[in-house]
C-alpha positions as YAML, in Angstrom:
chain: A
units: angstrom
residues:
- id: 1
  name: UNK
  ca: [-29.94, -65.21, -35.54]
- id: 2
  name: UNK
  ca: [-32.94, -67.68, -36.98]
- id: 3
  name: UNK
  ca: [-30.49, -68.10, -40.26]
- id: 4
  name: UNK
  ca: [-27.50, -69.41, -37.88]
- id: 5
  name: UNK
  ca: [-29.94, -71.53, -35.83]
- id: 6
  name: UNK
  ca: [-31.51, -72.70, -39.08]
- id: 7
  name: UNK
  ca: [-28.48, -73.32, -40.56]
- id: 8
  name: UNK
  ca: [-27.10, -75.33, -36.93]
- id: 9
  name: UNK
  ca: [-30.04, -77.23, -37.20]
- id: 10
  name: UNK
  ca: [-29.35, -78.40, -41.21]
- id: 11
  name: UNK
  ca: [-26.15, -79.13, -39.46]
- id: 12
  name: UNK
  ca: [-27.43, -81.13, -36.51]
- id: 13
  name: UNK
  ca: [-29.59, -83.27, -38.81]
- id: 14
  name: UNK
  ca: [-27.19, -84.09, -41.73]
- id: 15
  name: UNK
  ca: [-24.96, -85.41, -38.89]
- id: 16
  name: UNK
  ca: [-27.92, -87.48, -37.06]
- id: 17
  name: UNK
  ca: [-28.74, -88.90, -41.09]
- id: 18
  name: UNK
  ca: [-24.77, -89.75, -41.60]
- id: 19
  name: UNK
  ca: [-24.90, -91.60, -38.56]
- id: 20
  name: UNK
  ca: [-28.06, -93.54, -39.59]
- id: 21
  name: UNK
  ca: [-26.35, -94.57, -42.68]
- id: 22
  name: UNK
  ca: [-23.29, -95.78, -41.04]
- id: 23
  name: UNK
  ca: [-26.13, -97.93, -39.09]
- id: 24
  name: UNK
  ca: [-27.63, -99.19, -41.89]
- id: 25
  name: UNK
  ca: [-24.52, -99.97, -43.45]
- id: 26
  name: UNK
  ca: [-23.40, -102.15, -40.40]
- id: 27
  name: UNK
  ca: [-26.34, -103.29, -39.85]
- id: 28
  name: UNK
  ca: [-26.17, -105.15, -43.72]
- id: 29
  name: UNK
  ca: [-22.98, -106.23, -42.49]
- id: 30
  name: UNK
  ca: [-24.66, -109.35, -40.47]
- id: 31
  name: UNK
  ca: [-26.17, -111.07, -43.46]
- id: 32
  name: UNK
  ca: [-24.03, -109.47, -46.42]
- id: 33
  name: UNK
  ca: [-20.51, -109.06, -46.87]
- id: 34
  name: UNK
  ca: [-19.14, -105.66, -47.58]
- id: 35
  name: UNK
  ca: [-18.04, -105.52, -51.68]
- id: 36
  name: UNK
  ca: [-14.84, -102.83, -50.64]
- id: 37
  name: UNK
  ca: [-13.88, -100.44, -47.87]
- id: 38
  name: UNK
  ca: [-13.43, -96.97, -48.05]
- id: 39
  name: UNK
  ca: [-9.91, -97.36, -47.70]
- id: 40
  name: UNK
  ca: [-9.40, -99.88, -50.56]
- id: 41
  name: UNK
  ca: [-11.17, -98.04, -53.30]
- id: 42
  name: UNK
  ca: [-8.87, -95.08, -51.89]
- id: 43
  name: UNK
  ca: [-5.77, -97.09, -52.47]
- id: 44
  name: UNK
  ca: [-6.92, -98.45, -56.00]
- id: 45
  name: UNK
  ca: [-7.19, -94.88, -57.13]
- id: 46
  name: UNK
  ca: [-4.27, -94.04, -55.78]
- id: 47
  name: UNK
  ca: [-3.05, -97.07, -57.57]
- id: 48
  name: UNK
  ca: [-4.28, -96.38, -60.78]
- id: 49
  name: UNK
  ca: [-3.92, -92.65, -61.11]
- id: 50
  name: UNK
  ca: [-0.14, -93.31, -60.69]
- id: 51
  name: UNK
  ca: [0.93, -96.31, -62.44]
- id: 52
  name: UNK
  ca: [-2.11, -96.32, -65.10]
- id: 53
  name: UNK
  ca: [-3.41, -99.92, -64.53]
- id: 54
  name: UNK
  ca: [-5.78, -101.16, -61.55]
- id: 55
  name: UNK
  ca: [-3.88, -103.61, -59.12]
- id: 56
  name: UNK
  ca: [-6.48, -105.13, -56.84]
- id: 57
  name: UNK
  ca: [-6.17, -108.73, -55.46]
- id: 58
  name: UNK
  ca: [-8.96, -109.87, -53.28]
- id: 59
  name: UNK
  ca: [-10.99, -112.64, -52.62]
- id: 60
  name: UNK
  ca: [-13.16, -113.73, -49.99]
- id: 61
  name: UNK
  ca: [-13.10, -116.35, -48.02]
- id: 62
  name: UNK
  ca: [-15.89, -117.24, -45.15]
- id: 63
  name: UNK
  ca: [-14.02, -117.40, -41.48]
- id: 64
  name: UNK
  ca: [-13.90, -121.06, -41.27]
- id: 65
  name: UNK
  ca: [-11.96, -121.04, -44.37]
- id: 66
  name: UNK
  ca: [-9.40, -118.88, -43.03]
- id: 67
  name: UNK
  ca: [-6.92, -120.78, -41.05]
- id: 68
  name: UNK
  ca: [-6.84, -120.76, -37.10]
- id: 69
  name: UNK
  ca: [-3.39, -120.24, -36.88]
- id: 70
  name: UNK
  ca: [-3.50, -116.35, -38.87]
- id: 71
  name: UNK
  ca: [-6.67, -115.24, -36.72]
- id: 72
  name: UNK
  ca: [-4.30, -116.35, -33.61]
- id: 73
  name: UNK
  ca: [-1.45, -114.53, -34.71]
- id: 74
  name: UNK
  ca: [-3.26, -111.30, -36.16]
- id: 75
  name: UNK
  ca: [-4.89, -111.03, -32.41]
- id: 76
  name: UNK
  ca: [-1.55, -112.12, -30.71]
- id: 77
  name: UNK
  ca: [0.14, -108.82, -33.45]
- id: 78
  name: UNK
  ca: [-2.94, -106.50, -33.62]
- id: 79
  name: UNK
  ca: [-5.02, -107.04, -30.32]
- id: 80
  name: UNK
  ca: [-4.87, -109.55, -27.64]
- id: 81
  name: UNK
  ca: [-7.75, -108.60, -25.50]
- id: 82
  name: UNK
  ca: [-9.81, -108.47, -28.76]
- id: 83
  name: UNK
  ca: [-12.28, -110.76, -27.55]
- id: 84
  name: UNK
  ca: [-12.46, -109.47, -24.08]
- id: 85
  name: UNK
  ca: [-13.21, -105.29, -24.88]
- id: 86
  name: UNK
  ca: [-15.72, -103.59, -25.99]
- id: 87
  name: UNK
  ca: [-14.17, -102.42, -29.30]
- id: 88
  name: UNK
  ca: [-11.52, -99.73, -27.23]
- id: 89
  name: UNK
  ca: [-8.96, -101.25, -25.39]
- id: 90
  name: UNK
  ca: [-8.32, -98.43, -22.57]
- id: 91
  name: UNK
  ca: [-4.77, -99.86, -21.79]
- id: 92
  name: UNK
  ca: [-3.58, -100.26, -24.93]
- id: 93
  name: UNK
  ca: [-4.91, -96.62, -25.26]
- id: 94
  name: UNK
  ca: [-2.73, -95.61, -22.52]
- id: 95
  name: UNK
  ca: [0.39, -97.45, -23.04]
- id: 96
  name: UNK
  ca: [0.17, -96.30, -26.84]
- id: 97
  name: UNK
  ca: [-0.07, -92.44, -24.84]
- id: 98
  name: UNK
  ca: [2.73, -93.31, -23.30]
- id: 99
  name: UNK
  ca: [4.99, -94.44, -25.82]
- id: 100
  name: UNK
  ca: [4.42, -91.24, -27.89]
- id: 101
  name: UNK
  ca: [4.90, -89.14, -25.17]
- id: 102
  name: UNK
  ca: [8.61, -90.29, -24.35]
- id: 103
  name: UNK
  ca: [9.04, -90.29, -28.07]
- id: 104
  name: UNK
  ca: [8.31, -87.08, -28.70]
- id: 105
  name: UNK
  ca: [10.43, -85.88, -25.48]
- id: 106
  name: UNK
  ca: [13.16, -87.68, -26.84]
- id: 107
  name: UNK
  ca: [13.06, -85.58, -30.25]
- id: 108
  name: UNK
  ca: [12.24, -82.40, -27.88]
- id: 109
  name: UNK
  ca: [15.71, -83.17, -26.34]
- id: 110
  name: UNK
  ca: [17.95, -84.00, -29.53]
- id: 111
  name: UNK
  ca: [16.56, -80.87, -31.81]
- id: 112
  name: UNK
  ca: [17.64, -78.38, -28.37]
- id: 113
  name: UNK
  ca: [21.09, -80.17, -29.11]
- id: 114
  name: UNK
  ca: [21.03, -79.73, -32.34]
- id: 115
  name: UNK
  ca: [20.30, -75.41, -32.36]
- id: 116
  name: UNK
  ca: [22.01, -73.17, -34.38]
- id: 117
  name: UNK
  ca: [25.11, -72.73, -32.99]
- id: 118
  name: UNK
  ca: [25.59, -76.41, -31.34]
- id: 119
  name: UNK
  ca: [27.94, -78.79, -32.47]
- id: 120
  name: UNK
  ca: [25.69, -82.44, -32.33]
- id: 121
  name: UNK
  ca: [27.07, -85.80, -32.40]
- id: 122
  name: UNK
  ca: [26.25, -88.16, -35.71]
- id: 123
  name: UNK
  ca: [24.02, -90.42, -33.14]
- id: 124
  name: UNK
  ca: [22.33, -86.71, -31.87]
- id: 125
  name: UNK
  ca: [21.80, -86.24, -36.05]
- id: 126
  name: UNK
  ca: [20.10, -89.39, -36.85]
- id: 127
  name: UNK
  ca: [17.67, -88.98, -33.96]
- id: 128
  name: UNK
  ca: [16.64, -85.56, -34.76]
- id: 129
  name: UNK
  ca: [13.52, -86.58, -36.92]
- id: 130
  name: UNK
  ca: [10.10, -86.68, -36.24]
- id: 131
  name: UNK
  ca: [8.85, -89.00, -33.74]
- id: 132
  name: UNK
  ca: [7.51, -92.23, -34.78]
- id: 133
  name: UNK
  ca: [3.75, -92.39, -33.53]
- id: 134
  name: UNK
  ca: [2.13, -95.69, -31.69]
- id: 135
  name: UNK
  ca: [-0.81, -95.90, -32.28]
- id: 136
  name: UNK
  ca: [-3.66, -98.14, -29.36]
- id: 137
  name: UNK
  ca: [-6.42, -99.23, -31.71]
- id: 138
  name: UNK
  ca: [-8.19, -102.10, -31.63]
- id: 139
  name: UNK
  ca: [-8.90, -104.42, -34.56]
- id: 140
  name: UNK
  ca: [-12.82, -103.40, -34.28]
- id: 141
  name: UNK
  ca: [-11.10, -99.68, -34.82]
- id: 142
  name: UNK
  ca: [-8.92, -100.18, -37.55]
- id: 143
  name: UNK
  ca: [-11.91, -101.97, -39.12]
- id: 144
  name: UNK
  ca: [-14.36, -98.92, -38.47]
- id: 145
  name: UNK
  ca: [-11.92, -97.13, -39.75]
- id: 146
  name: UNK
  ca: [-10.96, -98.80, -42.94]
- id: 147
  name: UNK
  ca: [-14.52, -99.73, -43.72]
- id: 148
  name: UNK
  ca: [-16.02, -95.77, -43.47]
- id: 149
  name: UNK
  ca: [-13.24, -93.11, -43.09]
- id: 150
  name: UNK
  ca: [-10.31, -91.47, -44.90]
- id: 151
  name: UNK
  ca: [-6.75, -91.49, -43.08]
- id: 152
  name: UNK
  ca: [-6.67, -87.91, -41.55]
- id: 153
  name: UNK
  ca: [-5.84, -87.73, -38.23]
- id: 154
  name: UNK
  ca: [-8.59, -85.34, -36.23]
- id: 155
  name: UNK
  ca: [-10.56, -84.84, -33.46]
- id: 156
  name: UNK
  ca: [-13.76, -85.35, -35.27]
- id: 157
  name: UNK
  ca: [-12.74, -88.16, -37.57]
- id: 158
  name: UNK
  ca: [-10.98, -89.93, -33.99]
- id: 159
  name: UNK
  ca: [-14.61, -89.55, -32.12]
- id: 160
  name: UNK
  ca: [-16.84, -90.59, -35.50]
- id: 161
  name: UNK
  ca: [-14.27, -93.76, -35.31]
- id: 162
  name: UNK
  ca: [-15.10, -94.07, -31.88]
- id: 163
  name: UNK
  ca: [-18.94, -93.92, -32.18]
- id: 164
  name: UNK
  ca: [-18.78, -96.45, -35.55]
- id: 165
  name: UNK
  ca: [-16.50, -98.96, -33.55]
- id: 166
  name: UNK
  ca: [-19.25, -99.17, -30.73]
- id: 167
  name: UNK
  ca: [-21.95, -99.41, -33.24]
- id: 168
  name: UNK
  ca: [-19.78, -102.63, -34.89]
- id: 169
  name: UNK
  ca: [-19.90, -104.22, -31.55]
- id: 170
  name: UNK
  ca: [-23.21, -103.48, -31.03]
- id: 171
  name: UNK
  ca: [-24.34, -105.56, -33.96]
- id: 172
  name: UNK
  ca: [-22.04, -107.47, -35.13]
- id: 173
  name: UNK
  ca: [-20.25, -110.53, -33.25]
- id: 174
  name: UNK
  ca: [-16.71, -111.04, -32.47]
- id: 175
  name: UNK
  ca: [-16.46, -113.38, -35.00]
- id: 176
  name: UNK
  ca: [-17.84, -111.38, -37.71]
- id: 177
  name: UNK
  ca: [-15.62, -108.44, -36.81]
- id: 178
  name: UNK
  ca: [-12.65, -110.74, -37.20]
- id: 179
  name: UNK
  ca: [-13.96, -112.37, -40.73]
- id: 180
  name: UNK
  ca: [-14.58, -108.69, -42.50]
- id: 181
  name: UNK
  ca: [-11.31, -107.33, -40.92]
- id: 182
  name: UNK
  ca: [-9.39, -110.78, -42.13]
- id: 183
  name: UNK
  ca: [-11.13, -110.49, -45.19]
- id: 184
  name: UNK
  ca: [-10.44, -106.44, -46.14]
- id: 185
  name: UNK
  ca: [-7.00, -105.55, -44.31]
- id: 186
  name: UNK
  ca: [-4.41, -104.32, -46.56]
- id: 187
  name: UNK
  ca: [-1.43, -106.84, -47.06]
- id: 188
  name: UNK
  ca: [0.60, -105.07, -49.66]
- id: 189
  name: UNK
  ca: [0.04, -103.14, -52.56]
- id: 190
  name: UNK
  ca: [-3.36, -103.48, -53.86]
- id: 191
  name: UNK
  ca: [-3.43, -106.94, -51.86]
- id: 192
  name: UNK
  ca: [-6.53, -107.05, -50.24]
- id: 193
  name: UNK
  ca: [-7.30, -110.10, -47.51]
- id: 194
  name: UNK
  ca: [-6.15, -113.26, -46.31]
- id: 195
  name: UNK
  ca: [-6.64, -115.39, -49.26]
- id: 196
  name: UNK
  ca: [-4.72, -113.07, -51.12]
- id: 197
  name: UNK
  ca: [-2.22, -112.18, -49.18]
- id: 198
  name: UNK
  ca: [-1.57, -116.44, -48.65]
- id: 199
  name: UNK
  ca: [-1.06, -116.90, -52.58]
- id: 200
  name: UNK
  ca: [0.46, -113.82, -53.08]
- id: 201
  name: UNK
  ca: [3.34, -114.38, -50.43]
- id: 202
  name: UNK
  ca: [2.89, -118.28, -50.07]
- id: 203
  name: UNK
  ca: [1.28, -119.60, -53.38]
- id: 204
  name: UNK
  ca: [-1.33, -121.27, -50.99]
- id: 205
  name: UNK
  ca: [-5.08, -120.74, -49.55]
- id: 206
  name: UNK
  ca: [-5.73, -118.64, -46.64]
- id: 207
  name: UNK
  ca: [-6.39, -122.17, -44.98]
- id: 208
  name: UNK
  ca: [-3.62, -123.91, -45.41]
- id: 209
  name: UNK
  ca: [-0.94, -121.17, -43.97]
- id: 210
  name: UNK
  ca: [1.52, -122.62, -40.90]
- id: 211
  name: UNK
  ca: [2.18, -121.15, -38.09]
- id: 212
  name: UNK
  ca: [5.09, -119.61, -39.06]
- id: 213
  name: UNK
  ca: [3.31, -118.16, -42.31]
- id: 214
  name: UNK
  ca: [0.29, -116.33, -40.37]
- id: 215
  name: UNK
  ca: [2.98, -114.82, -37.76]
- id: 216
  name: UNK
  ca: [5.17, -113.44, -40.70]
- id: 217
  name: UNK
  ca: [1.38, -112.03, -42.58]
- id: 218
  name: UNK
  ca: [0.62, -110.68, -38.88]
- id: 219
  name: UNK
  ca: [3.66, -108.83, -38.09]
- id: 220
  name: UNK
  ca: [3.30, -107.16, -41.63]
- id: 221
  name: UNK
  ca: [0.23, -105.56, -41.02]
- id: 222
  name: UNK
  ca: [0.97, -102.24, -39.96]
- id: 223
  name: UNK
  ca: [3.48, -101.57, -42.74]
- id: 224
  name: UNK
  ca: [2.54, -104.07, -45.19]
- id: 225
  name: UNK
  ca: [3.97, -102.47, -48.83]
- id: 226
  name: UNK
  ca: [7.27, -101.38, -46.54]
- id: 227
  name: UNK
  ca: [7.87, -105.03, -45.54]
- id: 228
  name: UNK
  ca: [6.68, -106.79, -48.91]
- id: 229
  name: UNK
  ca: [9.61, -105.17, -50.69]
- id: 230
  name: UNK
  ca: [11.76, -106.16, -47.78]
- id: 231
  name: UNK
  ca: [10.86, -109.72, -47.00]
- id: 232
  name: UNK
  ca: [14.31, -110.70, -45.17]
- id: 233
  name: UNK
  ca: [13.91, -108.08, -42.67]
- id: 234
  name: UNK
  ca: [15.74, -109.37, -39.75]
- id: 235
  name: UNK
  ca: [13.05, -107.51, -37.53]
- id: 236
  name: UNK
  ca: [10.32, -109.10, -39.24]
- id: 237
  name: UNK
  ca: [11.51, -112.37, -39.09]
- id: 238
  name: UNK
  ca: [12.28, -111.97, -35.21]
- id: 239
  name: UNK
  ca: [9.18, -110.11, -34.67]
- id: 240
  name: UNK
  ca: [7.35, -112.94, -36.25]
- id: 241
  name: UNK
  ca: [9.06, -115.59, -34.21]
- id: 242
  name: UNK
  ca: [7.90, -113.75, -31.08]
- id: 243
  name: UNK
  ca: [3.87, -113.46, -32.61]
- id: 244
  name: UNK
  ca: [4.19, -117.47, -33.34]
- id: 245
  name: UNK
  ca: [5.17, -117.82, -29.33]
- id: 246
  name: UNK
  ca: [2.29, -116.05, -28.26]
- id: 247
  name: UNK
  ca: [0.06, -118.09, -30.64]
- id: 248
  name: UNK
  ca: [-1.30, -120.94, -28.72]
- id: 249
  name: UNK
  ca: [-2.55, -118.37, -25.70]
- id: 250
  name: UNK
  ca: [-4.85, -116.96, -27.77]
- id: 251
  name: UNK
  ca: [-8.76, -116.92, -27.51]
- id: 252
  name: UNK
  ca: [-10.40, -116.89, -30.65]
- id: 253
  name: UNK
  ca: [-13.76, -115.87, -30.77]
...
């Protein structure tokens, strides 16, 4: 019994030190800007363990060098009440629930249609796959996310997500959230950040992109190497059009 208490306790106090680390770490983040993110130096491995040569574009750019109209339309895509929450957006949560939910009913129904022994219509086939998840986080998430964690999806790594987004707003502004996330986000492969992602796709500075531009960047972001190799996607560009509406309610922090 004293060696499972002992070894709870080693337990208990590696977890308390992890999270002090994480503090530390975010705490740096006022005054010093992060050199990578857990989830880039994950990608440039991945990068150059398959092809043999590291592809890495970033650069970065202070916030006031990154144009309005792209930190509009990645909070118009991403996150509209991003500067009204507290880093978890409870109804995005829910409708995101939601969505999933019907989705995965929806498969439920077409794979009973599709038994053994049931004849299923081409329409019944091509819905018959796994259901596409939705997901409810906020940009402070995805940033607590990309900045500390791997990509599994699990209890634990959900709630140490949770605890590192509230630590993010607790020390760092709105507008610093905004300026790391702007400045680390994926925008294709091994494209890192605004500035890069403006003269990779536009041959431009993050500054200088157009309305139109920073909608297009925006709507990428949560498949951004599946919609760099397809640039005239007709959803994209309509998607886009609809981001560049919603534009000029924003609030920027």
């Amino acid at each position: 019994m004293k060696a499972v208490l002992r070894l709870l306790g080693l337990i208990v106090m590696a977890a308390l030190v992890l999270q002090l680390y994480f503090v530390a770490r975010i705490a740096l983040m006022v005054v010093v800007d992060p050199e990578s993110t857990a989830f880039e130096r994950s990608e440039t491995w991945r990068i150059a363990s398959t092809t043999g040569r590291l592809k890495w574009r970033q650069q970065w750019v202070a916030y006031d060098d990154i144009s309005d109209k792209l930190k509009s339309a990645v909070i118009a895509s991403e996150d509209a009440s991003f500067v009204e929450h507290d880093g978890v957006d409870i109804e995005a949560l829910e409708k995101a629930w939601d969505k999933n939910a019907k989705a995965e009913l929806r498969v439920q129904q077409s794979a009973s249609r599709l038994q053994p022994g049931k004849s299923g219509s081409a329409s019944d086939k091509a819905i018959a796959k796994p259901a596409k998840i939705v997901g409810g986080s906020t940009i402070t998430q995805q940033l607590a996310k990309n900045l500390f964690l791997s990509g599994e999806r699990t209890l634990l790594r959900k709630g140490q997500e949770l605890v590192l987004t509230l630590v993010l707003e607790a020390l760092l502004s709105k507008e610093r959230i905004l300026e790391i996330y702007l400045n680390s986000v994926e925008w294709g492969e091994g494209v890192f950040g605004a500035e890069a992602a403006a003269r990779h796709y536009y041959r431009k500075p993050a500054s200088a992109l157009s309305a139109q531009e920073a909608a297009r960047l925006a709507v990428m972001l949560p498949r951004p190497k599946y919609f760099e190799t397809r640039p005239n996607s007709p959803y994209l560009a309509a998607r886009a059009a609809t981001i560049a509406a919603r534009m000029g309610g924003v609030e920027l922090p």
